[in-house]
N, C-alpha and C positions, 0 to 999 in steps of 0.2 A: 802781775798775777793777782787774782782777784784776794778778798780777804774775807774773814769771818770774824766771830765776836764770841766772847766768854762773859757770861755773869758774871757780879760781882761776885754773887753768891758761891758760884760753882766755883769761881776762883779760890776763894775764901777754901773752899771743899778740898781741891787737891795741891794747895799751897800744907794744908795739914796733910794727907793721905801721902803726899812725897815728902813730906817733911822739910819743904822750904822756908827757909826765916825771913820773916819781914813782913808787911802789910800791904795790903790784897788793895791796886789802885781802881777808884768803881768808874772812872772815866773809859770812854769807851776804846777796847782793848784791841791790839792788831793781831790775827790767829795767824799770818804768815807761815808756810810750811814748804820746804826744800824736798824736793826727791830724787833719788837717782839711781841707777843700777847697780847692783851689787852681785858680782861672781860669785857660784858657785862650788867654783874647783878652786877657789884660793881662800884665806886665810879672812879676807876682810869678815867673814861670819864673826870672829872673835874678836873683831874691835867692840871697847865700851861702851857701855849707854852715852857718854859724852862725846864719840864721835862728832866731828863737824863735817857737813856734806863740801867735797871736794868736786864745785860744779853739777853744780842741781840742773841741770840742759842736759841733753843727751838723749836716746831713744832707746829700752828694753829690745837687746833682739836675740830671739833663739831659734832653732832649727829641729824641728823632729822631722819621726819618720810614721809613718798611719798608723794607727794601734801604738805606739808609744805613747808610755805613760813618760812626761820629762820634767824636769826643775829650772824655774830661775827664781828671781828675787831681787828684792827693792830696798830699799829703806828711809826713812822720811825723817826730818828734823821740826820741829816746835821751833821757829828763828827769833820769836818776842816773847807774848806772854804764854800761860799754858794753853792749853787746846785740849779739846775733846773731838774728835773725828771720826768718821766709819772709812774704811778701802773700800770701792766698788772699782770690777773693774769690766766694762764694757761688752758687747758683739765686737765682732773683729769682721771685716769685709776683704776679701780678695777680688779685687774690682776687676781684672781680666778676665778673671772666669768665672764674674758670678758667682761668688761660691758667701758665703759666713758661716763662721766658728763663734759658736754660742759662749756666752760667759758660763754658761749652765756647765762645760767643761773644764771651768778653771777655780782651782777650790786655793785659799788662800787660810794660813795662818799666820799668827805673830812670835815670834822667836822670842820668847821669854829667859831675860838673863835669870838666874839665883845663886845658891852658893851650894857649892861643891866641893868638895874634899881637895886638898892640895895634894901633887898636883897636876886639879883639873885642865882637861884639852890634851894631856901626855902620858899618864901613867897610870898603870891598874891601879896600884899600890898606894897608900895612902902612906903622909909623910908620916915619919915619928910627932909631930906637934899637931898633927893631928887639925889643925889650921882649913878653912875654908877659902873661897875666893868667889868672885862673881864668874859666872861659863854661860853663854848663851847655848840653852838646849832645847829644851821644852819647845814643842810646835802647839800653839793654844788657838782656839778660837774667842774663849771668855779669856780676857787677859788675867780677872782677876781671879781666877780657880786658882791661881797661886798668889800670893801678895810675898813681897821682899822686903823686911826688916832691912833695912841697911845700919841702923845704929845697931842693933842689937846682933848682928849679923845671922839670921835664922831666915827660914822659910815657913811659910804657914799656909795653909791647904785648907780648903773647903769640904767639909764634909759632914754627913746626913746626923744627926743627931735627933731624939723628941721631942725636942725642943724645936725644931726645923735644922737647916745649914748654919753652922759653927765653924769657923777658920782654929784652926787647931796645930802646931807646932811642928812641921815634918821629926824633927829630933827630940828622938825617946826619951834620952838621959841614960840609957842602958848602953851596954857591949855586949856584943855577941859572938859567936864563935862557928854559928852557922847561920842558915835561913831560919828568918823570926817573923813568925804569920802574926800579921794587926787585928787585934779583937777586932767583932761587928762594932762596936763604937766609932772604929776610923775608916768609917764606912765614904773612901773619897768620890764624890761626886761627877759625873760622865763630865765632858767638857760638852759646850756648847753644839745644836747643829749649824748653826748661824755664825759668820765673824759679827763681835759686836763692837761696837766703841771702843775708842779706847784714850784714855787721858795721857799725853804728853807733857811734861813738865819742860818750861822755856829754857831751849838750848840744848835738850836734849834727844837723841837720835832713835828711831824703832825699826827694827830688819823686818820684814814681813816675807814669808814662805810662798811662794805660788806653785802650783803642780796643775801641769796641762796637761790632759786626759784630749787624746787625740782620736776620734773615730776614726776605723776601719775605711771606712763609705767617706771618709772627706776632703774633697779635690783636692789635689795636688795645688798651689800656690802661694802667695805670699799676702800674709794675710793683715791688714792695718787696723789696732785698735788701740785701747786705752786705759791707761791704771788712772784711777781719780781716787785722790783724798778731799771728803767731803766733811764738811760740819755739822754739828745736829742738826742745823735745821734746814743742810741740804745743799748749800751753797758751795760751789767747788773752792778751795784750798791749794790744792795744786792737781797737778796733770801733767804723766808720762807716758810719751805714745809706745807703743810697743808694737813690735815687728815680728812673726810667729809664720814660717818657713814649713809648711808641708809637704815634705818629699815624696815623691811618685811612686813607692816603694813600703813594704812590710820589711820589718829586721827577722832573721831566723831566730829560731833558740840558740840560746848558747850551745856552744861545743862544749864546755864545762859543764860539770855538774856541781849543783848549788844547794848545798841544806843547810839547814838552823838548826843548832842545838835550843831543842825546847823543852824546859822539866816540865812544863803544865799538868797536870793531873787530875782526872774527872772524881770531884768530889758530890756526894752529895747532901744534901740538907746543908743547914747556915753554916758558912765559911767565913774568913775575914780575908783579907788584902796581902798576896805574897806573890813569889813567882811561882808558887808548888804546888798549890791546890784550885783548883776553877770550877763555878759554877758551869753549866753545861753552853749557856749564852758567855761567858768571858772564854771558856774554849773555843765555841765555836767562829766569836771573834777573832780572836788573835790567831788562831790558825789561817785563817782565811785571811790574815793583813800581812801574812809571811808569804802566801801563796801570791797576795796582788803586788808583795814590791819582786817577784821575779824567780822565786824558791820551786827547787823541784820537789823536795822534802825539810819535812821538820823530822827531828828522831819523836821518837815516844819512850815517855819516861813514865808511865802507867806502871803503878806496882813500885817504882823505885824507894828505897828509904829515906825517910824525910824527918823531920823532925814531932814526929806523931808517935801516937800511942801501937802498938802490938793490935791491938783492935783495930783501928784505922785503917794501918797498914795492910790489914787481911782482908779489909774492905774494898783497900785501892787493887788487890790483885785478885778478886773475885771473878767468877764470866761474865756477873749483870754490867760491874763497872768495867772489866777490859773491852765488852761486845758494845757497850756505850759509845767509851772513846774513841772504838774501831768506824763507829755507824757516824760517828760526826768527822771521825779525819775522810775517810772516803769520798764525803762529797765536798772538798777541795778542789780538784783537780790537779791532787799530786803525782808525780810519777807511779806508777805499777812496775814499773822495772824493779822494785827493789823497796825494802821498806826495815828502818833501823829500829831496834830496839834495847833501851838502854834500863829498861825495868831491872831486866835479871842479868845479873854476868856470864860471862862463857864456862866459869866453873861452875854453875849452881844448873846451868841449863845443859851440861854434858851430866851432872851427876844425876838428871831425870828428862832420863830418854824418852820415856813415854810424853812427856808433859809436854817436853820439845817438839818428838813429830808431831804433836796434836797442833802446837802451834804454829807449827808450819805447815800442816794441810789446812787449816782453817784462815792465813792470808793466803794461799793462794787457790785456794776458793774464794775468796773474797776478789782476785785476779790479780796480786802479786807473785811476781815470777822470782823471784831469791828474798829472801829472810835473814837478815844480820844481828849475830847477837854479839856484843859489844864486851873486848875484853878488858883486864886490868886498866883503869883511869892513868895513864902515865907511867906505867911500870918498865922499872930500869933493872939492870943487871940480871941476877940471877933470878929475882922477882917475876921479869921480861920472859926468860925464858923456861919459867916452872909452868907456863902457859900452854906449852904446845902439846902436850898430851889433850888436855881440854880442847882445844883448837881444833886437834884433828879428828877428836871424836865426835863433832859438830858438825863439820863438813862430814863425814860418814853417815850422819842422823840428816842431811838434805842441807843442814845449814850451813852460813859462812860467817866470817869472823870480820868483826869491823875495829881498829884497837889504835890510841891518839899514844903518838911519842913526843913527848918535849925536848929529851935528847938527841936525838936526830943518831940514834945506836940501833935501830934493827938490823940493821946490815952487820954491823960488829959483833952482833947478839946469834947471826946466821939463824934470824925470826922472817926473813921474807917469806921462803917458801909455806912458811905457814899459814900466811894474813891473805886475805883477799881486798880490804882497802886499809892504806895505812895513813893517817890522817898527824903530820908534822904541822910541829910549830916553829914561830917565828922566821927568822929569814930564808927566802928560799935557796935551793939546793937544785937547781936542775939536775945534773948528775946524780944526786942521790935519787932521784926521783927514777932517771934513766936504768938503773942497777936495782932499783929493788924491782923496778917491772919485771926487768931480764929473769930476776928470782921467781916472779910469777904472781907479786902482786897486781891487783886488777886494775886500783885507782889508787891515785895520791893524788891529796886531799891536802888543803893547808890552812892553820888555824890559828887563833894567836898573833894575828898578825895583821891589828894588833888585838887585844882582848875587848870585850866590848864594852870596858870602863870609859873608855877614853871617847870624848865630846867631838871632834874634830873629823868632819863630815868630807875633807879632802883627804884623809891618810886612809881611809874605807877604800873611796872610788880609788886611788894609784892605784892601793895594793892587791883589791882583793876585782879590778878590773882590767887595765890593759897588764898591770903586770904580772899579772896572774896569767895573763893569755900569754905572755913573753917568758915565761919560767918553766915549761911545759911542763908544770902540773895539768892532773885532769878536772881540778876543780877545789872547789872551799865548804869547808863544814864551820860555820862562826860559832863562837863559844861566847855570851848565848844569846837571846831574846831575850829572856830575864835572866836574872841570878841575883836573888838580895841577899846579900851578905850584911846579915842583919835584915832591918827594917829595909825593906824595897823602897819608903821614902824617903831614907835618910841615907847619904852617903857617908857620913862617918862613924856608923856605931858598932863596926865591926874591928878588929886586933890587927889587921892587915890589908886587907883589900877593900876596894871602893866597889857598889856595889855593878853588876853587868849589866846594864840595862839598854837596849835599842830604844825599849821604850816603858813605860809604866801602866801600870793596871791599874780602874777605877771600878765601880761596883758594876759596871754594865758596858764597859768602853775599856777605848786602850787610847795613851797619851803618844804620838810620836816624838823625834826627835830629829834632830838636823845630822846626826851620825845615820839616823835610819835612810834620808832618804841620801846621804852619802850612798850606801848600801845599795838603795836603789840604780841609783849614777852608774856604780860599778856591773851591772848585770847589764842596765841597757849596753856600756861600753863591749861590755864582750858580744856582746849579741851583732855591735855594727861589724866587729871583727869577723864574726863569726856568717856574715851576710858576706862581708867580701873577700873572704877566703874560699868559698860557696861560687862565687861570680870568679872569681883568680884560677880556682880548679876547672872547670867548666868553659874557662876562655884559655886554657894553659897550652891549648894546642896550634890554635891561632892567635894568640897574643902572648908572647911568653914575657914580654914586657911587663904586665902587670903580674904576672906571677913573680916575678924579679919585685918588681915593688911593696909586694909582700911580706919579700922574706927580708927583705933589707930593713921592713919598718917593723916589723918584729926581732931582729937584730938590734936596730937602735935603742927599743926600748928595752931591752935585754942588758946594753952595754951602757948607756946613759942613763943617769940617773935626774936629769935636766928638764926634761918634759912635762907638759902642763896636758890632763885630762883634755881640758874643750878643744886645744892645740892638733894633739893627736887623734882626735873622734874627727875634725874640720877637713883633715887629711885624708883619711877613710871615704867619709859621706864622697870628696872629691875623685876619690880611685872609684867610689860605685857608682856614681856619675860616668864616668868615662867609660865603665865598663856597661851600663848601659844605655851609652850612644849616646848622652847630653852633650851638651858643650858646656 
């Protein structure tokens, strides 16, 4: 494997910037770097920066389908002194047919570990000690928009200052007790459009994100190219070939239906950095980064009560700012079928009829065909059921009722007949799901499961993709794309809960995360299902074979809990091969 070189000087640089003890040798340095595949429906994402590569040989292979957007990933070791490096990674060529796959379709980030509330990768809820740990989350192109204290165990974030960019402390020193908006002073800066450098410390290991954006228009074959870690000044490092599978084939939409809980709210004039308030470019963002990883809708929380002034408030629910909000979700390309909103409750929008039907001929003049207005947040017992006067007099004004149970008690509550989607948490319930339809609810929805504290980008893709397809629910409402509880950079400055984040918001940009494009994973999954359930129906009458193999592989994953994501998609891709006539 070829080699590279490090300054003395630069060595000297990030011997201090990692905080390595001992003295920087100026004799001429070996930059050796291991690389190798790393899965992403399993857990290695959460091995430490001290990882040691387990067989740096081997070849990156993944399989999509046309228009898939897909995920794999690498990671590379520093095996001597430090290094500094950039990832490139190549054209890819399918030599049978003539075909290449531009690099220009492969966007790459580095998986930035930091520190997280304990504890991080498992639970919403933050311990009583209130205690940090290292989580690899953050998908960055600048590695350094965040830098990692490890002595002092904090985080510290880039951001705009008059003085220029200033690295500044993610943790406030405060507690909070709800969402806490960051003055324009922590004003955090967009991440890179560029992957740039990045400095490895000797012995130490870096994950890097890849996301292959696959055109519509690009042949069908198998296509041969290559991940290269290069040196500043260019030299290759190492090199891993990678093997990139274009199926003959577009995926359906899912049968499911997919929304995000989104508070975002069209604010205007200077704002600071929260999950609540958006300038009209961070809305127009982040709605549009919900809509590309696979979402039919986002709710709308326009008007909701936030932590603002009586004035503000009557600002966020005015017609300049709801006819705003309206004019930048519309050009998404979200469903029309249906459009949620979580502004006003189902009591405050039955106690003003007028206001109701106005807003319900005004979306659907806009070309939404049903209007949801969202009841009590979790309401149990007799709470649950002081609802349905409200309920019904919504459905008589044109609208319908959208309402989240954490209890898994509307049946008990004899609340189905009332609901038109009933959106349960945590573990699924087939059967429950099966009886409250019977009642006459429309959709069941499933949420919480798990909430979107948790780091861990394979519990996303199980739950909320094949087995979501195996639970016959009709689909998933995630709680949330944001939610800071407290400060949105800091995960411990709130009484209880770590904050909900897919991903993080910067003055002009949005941060992803390895849970996000979990989330991703999970939507393609149901989509293959949902391609060869499509092909299972349509062959059922001369092949009832594969109709048989359908129902048994959704059985499986129904009754077994044993199953691996890439496992069961390998299976699928296989049946729609066969179903259409490959060998």
């Amino acid at each position: 494997m070829p080699s590279g070189h490090v300054s003395c000087a630069l060595l000297r640089v990030l011997m201090l910037l990692f905080g390595v003890v001992g003295t920087a040798s100026c004799s001429s340095t070996s930059a050796l770097v291991d690389i190798w595949p790393v899965r992403t429906d399993a857990d290695t994402v959460s091995a430490t920066d001290a990882r040691l590569a387990d067989g740096a040989d081997g070849v990156l292979k993944l399989i999509a389908a046309k228009g898939e957007v897909a995920s794999a990933s690498v990671a590379f070791r520093a095996a001597g002194a430090p290094v500094t490096v950039r990832v490139q990674t190549g054209n890819a060529i399918a030599e049978k047919v003539g075909s290449e796959f531009s690099s220009l379709n492969v966007d790459a980030h580095y998986v930035k570990h930091w520190f997280q509330g304990e504890p991080g990768w498992q639970s919403h809820r933050l311990t009583k000690s209130r205690a940090v740990r290292l989580v690899p989350e953050l998908l960055l192109k600048n590695p350094e928009l965040v830098r990692v204290d490890r002595a002092r165990r904090v985080n510290n974030v880039l951001v705009e200052t008059d003085a220029g960019p200033r690295y500044r402390p993610t943790a406030t020193g405060q507690t909070f007790t709800g969402p806490h908006i960051l003055p324009q002073d922590f004003s955090v800066l967009p991440d890179a459009s560029a992957l740039q450098p990045i400095a490895v410390p000797p012995g130490m290991s870096q994950q890097v994100w890849l996301t292959f954006r696959i055109p519509r228009e690009q042949a069908a074959g198998v296509y041969s190219g290559a991940i290269e870690i290069q040196t500043e000044d260019g030299r290759v490092s190492a090199r891993l070939p990678y093997e990139l599978e274009v199926l003959p084939f577009e995926l359906d939409p899912p049968t499911l239906l997919y929304g995000m809980y989104y508070r975002g709210q069209l604010q205007p004039g200077a704002i600071g950095i929260s999950s609540e308030l958006k300038s009209a470019k961070q809305l127009a963002i982040e709605l549009s980064d919900i809509a590309d990883h696979g979402f039919a809708f986002a709710t709308q929380f326009q008007g909701n009560f936030n932590p603002v002034s009586r004035a503000r408030l009557a600002q966020l629910r005015s017609a300049q700012q709801s006819n705003a909000y309206r004019d930048i979700y519309d050009q998404m390309g979200f469903t029309r079928e249906a459009v949620f909103l979580f502004g006003i409750g189902t009591a405050k929008a039955a106690a003003s009829p007028k206001v109701t039907r106005r807003t319900v001929s005004e979306y659907q003049a806009r070309g939404y065909d049903h209007v949801y207005f969202a009841g009590r947040d979790e309401a149990k017992g007799e709470a649950l059921k002081a609802q349905r006067e409200a309920w019904s007099t919504l459905r008589q004004l044109g609208a319908r009722v959208i309402a989240t149970n954490n209890r898994h008690d509307l049946l008990d509550n004899g609340m189905g007949d009332a609901l038109d989607v009933a959106v349960l948490a945590r573990d699924f319930d087939p059967a429950e799901a099966r009886q409250l339809r019977a009642q006459g609810v429309r959709r069941v929805l499933s949420y919480s499961h798990p909430q979107t504290a948790t780091e861990d980008p394979t519990e996303y893709r199980r739950n909320y993709g094949f087995g979501l397809v195996a639970a016959d629910y009709d689909g998933a409402l995630l709680y949330a794309y944001q939610h800071s509880f407290g400060s949105i950079w800091d995960d411990v400055d709130h009484t209880v809960f770590r904050d909900h984040n897919l991903t993080y918001p910067t003055t002009d940009g949005v941060i992803g995360t390895v849970a996000w494009e979990g989330v991703r994973q999970a939507i393609n999954d149901a989509r293959y299902m949902a391609t060869l359930e499509r092909l299972a129906a349509e062959s059922s009458t001369g092949d009832s074979t594969l109709y048989r193999q359908v129902a048994e592989l959704k059985t499986a994953l129904r009754n077994d809990n044993n199953w691996q994501p890439d496992e069961v998609r390998g299976r699928i891709v296989s049946l729609i091969r066969r179903a259409l006539g490959e060998q």
